[in-house]
N, C-alpha and C positions, 0 to 999 in steps of 0.2 A: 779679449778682455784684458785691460790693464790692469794688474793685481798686485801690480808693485808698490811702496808705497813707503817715500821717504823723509827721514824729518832734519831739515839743514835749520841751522842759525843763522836767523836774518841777519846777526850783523857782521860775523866771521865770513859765514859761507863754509863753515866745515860739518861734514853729516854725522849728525847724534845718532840716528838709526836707521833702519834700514830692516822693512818687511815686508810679507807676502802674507794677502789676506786670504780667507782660507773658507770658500762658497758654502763647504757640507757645515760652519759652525754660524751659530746664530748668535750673535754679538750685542742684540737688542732683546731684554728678559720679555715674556709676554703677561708678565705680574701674577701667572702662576706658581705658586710653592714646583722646585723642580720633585723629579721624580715621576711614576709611572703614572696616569689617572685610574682612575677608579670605577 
């Protein structure tokens, strides 16, 4: 799995950032209030 994941400027060509996505965290809400359920 590639989990690298980086951001250049198209028009320089110089890299703004530079990460690693991270499988155990869930990056999309499931429009539940967080917290434990009930």
């Amino acid at each position: 799995q590639d989990l690298d994941i980086r951001i250049i400027d198209a028009a320089t060509g110089e890299l703004l950032r530079e990460l690693v996505l991270d499988t155990t965290h869930r990056y999309q809400g499931t429009g539940k209030p967080p917290g434990p359920t009930r």
